[in-house]
Structures are given as C-alpha cells and as structure tokens.
C-alpha positions as CSV (number, residue, x, y, z in Angstrom):
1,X,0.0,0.0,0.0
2,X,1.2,3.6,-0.5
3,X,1.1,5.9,2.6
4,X,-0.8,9.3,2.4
5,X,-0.1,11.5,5.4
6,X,-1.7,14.5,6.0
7,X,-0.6,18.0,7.5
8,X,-3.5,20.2,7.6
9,X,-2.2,23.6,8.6
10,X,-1.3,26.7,6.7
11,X,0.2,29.9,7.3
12,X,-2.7,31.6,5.1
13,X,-5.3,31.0,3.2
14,X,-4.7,31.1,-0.6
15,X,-7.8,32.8,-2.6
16,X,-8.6,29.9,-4.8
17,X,-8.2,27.5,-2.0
18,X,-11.4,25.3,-0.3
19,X,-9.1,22.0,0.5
20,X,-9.3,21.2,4.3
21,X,-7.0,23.9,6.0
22,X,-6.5,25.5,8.9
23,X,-4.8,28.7,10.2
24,X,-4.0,28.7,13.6
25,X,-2.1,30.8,16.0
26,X,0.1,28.2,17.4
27,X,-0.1,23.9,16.3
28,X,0.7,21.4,19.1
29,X,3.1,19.8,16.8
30,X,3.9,17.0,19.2
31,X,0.4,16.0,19.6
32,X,0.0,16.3,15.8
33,X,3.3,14.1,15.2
34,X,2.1,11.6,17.9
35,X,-0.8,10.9,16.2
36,X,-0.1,10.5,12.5
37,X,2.3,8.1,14.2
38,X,-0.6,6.3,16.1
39,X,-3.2,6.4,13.4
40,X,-0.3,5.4,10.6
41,X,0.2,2.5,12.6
42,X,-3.2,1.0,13.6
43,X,-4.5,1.9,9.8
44,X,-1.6,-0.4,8.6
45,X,-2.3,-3.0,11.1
46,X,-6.1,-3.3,9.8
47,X,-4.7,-3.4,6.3
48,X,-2.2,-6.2,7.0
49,X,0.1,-4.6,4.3
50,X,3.5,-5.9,4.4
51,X,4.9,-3.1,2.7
52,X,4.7,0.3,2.2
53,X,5.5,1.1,-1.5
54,X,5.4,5.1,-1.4
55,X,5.1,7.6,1.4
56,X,3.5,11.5,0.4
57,X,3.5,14.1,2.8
58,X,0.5,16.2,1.9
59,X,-2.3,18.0,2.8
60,X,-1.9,21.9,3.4
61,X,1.7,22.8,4.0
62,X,3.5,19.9,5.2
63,X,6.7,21.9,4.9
64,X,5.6,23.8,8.1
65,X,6.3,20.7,10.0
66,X,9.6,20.0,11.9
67,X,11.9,17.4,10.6
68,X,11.6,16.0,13.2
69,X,7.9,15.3,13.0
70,X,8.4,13.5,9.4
71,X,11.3,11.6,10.8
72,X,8.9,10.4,13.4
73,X,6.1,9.2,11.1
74,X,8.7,7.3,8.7
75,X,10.1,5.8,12.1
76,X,6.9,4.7,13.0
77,X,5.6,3.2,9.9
78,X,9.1,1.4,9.5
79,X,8.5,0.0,13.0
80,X,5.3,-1.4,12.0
81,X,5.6,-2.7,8.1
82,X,8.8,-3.1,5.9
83,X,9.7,0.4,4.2
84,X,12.0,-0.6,2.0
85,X,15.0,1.5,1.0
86,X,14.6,3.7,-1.7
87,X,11.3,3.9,-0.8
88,X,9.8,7.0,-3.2
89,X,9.3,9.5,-0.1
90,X,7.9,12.8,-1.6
91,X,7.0,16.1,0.6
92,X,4.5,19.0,-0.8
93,X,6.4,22.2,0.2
94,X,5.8,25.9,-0.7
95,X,8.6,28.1,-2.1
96,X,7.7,30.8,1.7
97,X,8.2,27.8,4.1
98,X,11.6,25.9,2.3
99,X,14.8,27.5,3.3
100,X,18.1,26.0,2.3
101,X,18.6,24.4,5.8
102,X,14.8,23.6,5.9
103,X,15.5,21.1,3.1
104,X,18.3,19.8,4.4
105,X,17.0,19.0,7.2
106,X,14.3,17.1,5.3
107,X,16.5,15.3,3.0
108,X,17.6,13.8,6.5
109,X,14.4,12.7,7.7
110,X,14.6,10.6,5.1
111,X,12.3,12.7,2.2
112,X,13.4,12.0,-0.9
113,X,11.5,14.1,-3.5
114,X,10.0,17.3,-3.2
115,X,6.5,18.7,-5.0
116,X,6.9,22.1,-4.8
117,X,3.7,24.5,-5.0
118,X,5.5,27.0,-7.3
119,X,2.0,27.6,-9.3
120,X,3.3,30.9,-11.3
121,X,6.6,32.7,-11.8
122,X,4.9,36.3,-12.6
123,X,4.9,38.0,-9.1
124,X,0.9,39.9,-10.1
125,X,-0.4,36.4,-10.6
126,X,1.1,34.6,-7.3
127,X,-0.9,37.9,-5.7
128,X,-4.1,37.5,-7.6
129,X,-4.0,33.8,-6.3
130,X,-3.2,34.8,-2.9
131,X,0.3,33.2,-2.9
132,X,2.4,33.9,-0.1
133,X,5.7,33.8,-2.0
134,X,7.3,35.7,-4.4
135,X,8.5,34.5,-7.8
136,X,12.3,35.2,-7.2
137,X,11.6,33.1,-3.6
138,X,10.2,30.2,-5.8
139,X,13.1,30.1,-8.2
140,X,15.7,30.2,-5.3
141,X,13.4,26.8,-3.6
142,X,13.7,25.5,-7.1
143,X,17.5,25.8,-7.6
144,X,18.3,24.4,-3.7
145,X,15.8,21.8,-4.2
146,X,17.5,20.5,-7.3
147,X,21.2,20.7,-5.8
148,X,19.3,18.8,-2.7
149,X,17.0,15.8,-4.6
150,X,18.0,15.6,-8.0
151,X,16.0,14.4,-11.0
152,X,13.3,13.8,-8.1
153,X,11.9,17.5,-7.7
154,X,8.7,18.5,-9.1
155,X,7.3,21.6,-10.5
156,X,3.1,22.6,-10.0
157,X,1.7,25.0,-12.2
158,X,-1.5,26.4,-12.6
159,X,-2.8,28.0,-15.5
160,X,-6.4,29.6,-16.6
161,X,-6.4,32.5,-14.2
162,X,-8.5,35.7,-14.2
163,X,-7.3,37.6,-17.1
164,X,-4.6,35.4,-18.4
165,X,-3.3,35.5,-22.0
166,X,-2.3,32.4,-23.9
167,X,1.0,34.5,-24.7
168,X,1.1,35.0,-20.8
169,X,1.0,31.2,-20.2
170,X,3.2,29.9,-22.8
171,X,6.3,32.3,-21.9
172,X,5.8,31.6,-18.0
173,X,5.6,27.8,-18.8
174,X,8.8,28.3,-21.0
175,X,10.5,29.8,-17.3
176,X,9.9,27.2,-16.0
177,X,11.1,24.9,-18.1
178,X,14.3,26.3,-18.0
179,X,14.3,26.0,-13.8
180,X,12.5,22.6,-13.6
181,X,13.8,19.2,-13.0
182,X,12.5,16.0,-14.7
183,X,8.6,16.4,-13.8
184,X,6.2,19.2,-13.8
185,X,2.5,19.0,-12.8
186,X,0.3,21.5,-14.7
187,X,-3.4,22.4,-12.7
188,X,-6.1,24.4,-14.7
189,X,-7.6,26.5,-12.1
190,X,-11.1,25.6,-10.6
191,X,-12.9,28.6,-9.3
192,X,-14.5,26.8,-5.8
193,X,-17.6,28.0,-3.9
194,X,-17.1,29.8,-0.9
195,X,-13.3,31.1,-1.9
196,X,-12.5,35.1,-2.4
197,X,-11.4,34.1,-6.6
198,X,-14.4,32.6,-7.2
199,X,-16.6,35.4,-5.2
200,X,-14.7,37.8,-7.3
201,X,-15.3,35.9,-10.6
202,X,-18.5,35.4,-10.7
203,X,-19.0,38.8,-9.0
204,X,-18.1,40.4,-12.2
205,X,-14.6,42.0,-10.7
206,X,-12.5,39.7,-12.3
207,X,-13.0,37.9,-15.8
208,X,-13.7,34.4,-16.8
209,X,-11.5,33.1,-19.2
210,X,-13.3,30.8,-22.2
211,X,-13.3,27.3,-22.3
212,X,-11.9,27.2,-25.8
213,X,-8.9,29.3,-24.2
214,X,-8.3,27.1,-21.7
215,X,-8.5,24.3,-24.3
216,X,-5.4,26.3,-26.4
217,X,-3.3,27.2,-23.3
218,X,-4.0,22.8,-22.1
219,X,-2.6,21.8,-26.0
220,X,0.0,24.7,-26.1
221,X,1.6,23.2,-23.0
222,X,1.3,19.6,-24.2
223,X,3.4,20.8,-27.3
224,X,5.9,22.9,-25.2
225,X,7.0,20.1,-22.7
226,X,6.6,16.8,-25.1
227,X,9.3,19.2,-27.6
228,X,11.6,19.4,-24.4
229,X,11.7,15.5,-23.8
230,X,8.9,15.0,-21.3
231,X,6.7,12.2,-21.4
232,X,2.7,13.2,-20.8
233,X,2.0,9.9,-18.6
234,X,-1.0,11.8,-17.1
235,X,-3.7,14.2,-18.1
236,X,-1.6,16.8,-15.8
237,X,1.7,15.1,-15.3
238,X,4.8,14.9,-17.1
239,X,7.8,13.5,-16.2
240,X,11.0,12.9,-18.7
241,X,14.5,10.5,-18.0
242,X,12.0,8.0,-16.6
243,X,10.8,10.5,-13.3
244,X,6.9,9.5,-13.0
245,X,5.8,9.7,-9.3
246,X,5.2,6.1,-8.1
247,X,2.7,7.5,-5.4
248,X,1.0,9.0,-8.1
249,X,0.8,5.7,-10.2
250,X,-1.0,4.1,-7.2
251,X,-3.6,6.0,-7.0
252,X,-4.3,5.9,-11.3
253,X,-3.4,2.5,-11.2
254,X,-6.4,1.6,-8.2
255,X,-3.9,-0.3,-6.1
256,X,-4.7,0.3,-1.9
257,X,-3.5,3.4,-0.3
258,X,-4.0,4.2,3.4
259,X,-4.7,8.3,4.6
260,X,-3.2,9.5,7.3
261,X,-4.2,12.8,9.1
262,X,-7.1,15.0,9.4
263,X,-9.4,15.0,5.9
264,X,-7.3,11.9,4.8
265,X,-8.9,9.9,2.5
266,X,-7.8,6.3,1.8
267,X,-8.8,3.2,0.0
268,X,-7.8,-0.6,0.7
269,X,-9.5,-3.3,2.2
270,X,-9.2,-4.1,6.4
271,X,-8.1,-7.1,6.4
272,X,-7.7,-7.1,9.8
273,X,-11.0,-7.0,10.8
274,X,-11.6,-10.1,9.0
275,X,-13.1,-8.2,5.8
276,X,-12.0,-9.0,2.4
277,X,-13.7,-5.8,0.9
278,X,-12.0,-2.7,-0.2
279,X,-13.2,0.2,1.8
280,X,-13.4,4.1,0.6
281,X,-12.1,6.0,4.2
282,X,-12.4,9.5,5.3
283,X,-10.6,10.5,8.1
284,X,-12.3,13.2,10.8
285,X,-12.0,16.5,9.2
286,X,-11.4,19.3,12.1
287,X,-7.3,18.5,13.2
288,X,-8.2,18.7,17.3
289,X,-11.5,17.1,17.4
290,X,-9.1,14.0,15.2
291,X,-6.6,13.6,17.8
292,X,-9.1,13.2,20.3
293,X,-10.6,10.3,18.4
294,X,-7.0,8.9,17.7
295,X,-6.1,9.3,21.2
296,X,-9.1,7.6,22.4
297,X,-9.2,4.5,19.8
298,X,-6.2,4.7,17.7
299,X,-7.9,6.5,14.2
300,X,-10.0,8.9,13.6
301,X,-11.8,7.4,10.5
302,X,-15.4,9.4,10.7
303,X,-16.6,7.4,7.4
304,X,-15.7,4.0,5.8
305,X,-18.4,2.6,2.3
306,X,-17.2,-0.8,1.2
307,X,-17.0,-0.4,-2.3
308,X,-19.5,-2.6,-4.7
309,X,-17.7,-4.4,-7.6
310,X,-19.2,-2.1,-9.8
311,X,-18.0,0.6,-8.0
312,X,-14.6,-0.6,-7.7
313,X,-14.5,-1.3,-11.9
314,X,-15.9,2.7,-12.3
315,X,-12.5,3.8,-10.0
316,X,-10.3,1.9,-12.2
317,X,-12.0,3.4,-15.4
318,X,-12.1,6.6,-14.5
319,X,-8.8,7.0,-12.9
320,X,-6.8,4.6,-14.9
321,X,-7.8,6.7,-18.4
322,X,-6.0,9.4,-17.0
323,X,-2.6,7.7,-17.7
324,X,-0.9,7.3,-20.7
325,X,-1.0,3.2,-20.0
326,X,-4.7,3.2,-19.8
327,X,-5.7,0.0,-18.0
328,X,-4.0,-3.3,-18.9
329,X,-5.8,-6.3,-19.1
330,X,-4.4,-7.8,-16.0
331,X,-5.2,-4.5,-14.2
332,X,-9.0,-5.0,-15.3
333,X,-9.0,-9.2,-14.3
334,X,-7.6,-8.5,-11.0
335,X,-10.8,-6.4,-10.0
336,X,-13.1,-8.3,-12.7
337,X,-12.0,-11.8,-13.1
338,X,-15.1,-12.7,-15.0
339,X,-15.8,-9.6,-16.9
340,X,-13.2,-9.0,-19.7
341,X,-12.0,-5.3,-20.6
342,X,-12.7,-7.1,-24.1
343,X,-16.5,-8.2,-22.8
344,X,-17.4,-4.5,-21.8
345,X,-15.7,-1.9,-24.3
346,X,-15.5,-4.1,-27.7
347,X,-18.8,-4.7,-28.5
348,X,-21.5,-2.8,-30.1
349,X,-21.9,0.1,-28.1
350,X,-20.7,3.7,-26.8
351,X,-16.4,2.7,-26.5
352,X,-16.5,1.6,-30.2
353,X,-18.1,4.5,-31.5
354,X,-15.3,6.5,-29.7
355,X,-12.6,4.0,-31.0
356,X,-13.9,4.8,-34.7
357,X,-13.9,8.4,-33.7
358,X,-10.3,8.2,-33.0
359,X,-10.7,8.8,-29.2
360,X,-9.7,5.6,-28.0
361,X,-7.7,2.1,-28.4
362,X,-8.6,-1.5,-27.0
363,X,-5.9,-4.0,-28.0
364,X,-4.1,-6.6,-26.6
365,X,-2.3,-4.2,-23.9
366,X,-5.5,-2.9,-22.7
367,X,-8.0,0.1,-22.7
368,X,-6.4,3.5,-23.3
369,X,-7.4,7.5,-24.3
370,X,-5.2,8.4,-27.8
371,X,-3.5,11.2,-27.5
372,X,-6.5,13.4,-28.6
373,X,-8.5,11.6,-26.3
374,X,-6.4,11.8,-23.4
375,X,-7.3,15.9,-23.6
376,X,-11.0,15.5,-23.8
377,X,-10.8,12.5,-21.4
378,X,-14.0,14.1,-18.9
379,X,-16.4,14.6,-22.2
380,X,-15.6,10.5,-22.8
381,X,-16.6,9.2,-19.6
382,X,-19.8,9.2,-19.3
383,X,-20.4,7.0,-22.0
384,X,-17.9,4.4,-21.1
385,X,-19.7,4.3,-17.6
386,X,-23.1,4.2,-18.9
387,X,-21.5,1.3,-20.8
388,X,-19.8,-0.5,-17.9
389,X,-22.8,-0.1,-15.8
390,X,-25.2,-1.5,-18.4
C-alpha cells in the first residue's frame, strides 16, 4: 500500500483554495506528530500490508512541519511494516516555508522528493492567487531543491487565471522549463464555492477566461513540454528521463492506499478486521477534534463505504484513463476476473463508437485514451460508464 499523510495547517489562506486547511495561531506539533504516528500505525495494522511502497507528505503545508515530526512518522511506519529502502518518499512544500537548511533538514528525515507548490513565476499572478511567496523566492526553492534531490523535484503550475493570456502562459511555462527538474504537474484552475477568486469571478470584478482558451493554453503546453523530452504519462503530469511519481501511479493504477491525518482519504481493504472488501475511508475533518478520536481508539476514521464491484471497476476506469498506459488487461481481471476489458468496451456500443472516432484504443495491452483523447478524457466518460454499468 502507499502511505498518504496528512498535514493540515497553513500559514494563510490562498484565494482559490477550499481543501481542508486551517490557520491557527500556534499547532501542538507534538500531539499532531504523535498521532499520524498512532493512526499510521493502527491503519496499517487493519490493512495487513506488508509493505509500504510510497510515502506522500500532503495536505496543506506539510513543509511547516519539523523534521523531526516526518522523521517520526517514517520511524513509525518502519517499526510497523517493511519500508523498504529507496522507498519513493515525496513532501509537498511551498517556495515561503523551504529554506536551504529547511530542506536539508528534510533530506535527513529521510524525504526524498520534493513537489513544490510553485503555481506561477509572474509575481501579479502569485498575488491574484493569494500566494504567499514571491517568484524570485520560488526560483531560489527550485534551484536548492534541485542541488538537494536531484532528477526527483517536481514543478506545480496552474494556469487559466482571471485575465490570463495564452502568450502569458506559454512564456511563464517556457520559465519554468528552464528551472524545472525532470517532472512538472500542470493544474487548470477551478474557481470553488465559498473562496474570495471565485466570489470575485462570478461577482463580475475579475474575468472568466473561455473554455476554448483554456483548451489552447492545455494543448499549447502539451506541445511545449513533449518538444523538451517530457513524457505526458498523465492528463496533468509529465515526467522525462523515466521520473513518474510512483505514489502517483498508485492511486491511477487503483492499487490500496492508506490516509493518514485530518481530511485523509484512503482506499484498501481491512483485512484485519476479518473483511476481504476494499473500503473508501475518510478520516475526521477538524485537526483537534481527530486527535481526540485517535487518542481515544487509535484513528479517527469518521466514514468507511465498502465499495461494490461495480463501484470498484468505475475507480479503475475513471482513474486509470488518465494515464498514458490506460488499463491493462491484468489490471482490469484483478478487479473483474469474470468480466473481460474485451467483454465491456468491444462490443457494439458507446467505447467503439469513440474507438472509430479516434478517441480511444482497445488492443491486446488494454484500454487507453489516444492522444487526442487523453485531452478530452472528462467529455468520454460518461459513455464508457453508462457502458460498464449496463
């Protein structure tokens, strides 16, 4: 199983932001550490895992958290299930919480690649976002982050913002390129309900750029980064000299991964417990009223749904047609030993139509999007579930 912990504080609220954050005045970071370590540890013992095949320290800002406290968690999950060395360890970190020592520091807890929340290198977009850091601080996090994890520190970028300019996008892509490492993860911006950009937005203060802009600036970028050696493995990740994120992978490829931490989400089956059903799992959302339910009983799941079969085959559909792969035919049999990817997509029916239509490919490695179709991958799955489910 991979290994999702979650840090759910931030030093400010972004302006696009609704993920489950908090800003607090002071975090009782040993009560925090203590119990990612306790609720790390029972989760893996209802999972029965023997190994943990990726560790990713998200959330909020898990680069506000001490060394120390990430040491902690790997020392606890390597107490309780092999972690074998080499073990992809990745940390989310902003360019306004990663000094040079600060990484260091890191890179001997034992982290071993960094995602870094860069988002824009144009100093009047990171304010119209609501970014704490600057654009020279982001390139300086880039440059010690490279020295520090080489070939294993990625890039985020989001584009689509209020007012934007395909030009705009392209040449602040092209900067990055020319600071990135081997993988970059590009984010179209999603305007969320109850956040000041999207209050803004539809308030008529800021504009709304056009889907068919978006569209160009999605392709424009494709172009830019496949020209400069990087594989698109991923509707918004691309990697080049072999870099793909193997917690990443995990998740497109439906195999079991256990949340950690306050809003953690998780999926694999507790086999502990005597079940042999894989379970969706959403940890408690509010950080203090978590550690009083992992204090008291070891986790603080607040909701568990054992996933139907069908249920189960619509995860690895939709998720898997976001990689490049698609879903092998072993992937499909593992979940559906007596449904064929064959049976369901190649007869008569919505996936052939999109197969003629030159949207998709079933053959004998499996179920994938082309390369057209991996763009327009949302405006394909409906069929193919109304398919699967009929």
């Amino acid at each position: 199983s991979a290994l999702c912990p979650q840090w759910p504080y931030c030093r400010k609220r972004c302006f696009y932001c609704s993920f489950n954050k908090y800003v607090v005045p002071a975090v009782d970071e040993a009560a925090m550490g203590a119990c990612l370590v306790r609720e790390a540890r029972t989760l893996l013992r209802l999972s029965q895992v023997q190994s943990v095949t990726s560790v990713f320290f998200g959330g909020e800002t898990p680069s506000l958290a001490s060394p120390r406290t990430i040491a902690a968690v790997l020392e606890g999950v390597a107490g309780a299930v092999h972690l074998p060395a080499g073990t992809e360890i990745t940390l989310e970190a902003n360019p306004s919480s990663s000094d040079t020592q600060h990484l260091a520091d890191f890179k001997a807890a034992g982290v071993n690649r960094l995602s870094i929340g860069v988002q824009s290198l144009n100093d009047a977009e990171l304010r119209l976002l609501g970014r704490e850091h600057t654009a020279a601080e982001a390139r300086n996090t880039v440059e010690v982050a490279r020295r520090l994890f080489p070939g294993r520190t990625s890039l985020d970028l989001i584009f689509g913002l209020p007012g934007q300019s395909q030009e705009a996008w392209t040449r602040g892509l092209e900067e990055a390129l020319g600071l990135s490492d081997d993988h970059i993860s590009l984010y179209q911006l999603t305007l969320e309900r109850g956040t000041l950009l999207a209050a803004q937005v539809w308030g008529g203060a800021l504009p709304t750029p056009t889907q068919d802009l978006l569209a160009d600036m999605y392709q424009a970028a494709r172009a830019v980064l496949v020209a400069a050696g990087f594989r698109h493995y991923e509707v918004s990740n691309f990697a080049r000299k072999g870099a793909l994120s193997t917690h990443n992978l995990s998740y497109w490829r439906a195999e079991q991964y256990i949340g950690v931490g306050p809003g953690a989400h998780g999926r694999f089956v507790p086999q502990g417990e005597g079940s042999c059903c894989r379970e969706a799992r959403v940890q408690t959302l509010e950080p203090d009223a978590w550690m009083q339910e992992v204090q008291s009983r070891g986790h603080g799941t607040r909701r568990r749904v054992v996933l139907s079969p069908l249920e189960q085959l619509e995860e690895v559909l939709v998720l898997g047609l976001r990689t490049d792969e698609g879903i092998t035919h072993a992937r499909w049999q593992h979940v559906s030993p007596h449904l064929s990817l064959e049976a369901v997509f190649g007869a008569p029916g919505e996936a052939k139509a999109l197969q003629q239509q030159g949207w998709l490919v079933l053959d004998s490695n499996g179920l994938r999007c082309t390369w057209e179709g991996l763009a327009v991958l949302d405006s394909l799955l409906p069929d193919l579930l109304c398919q699967l489910q009929r």
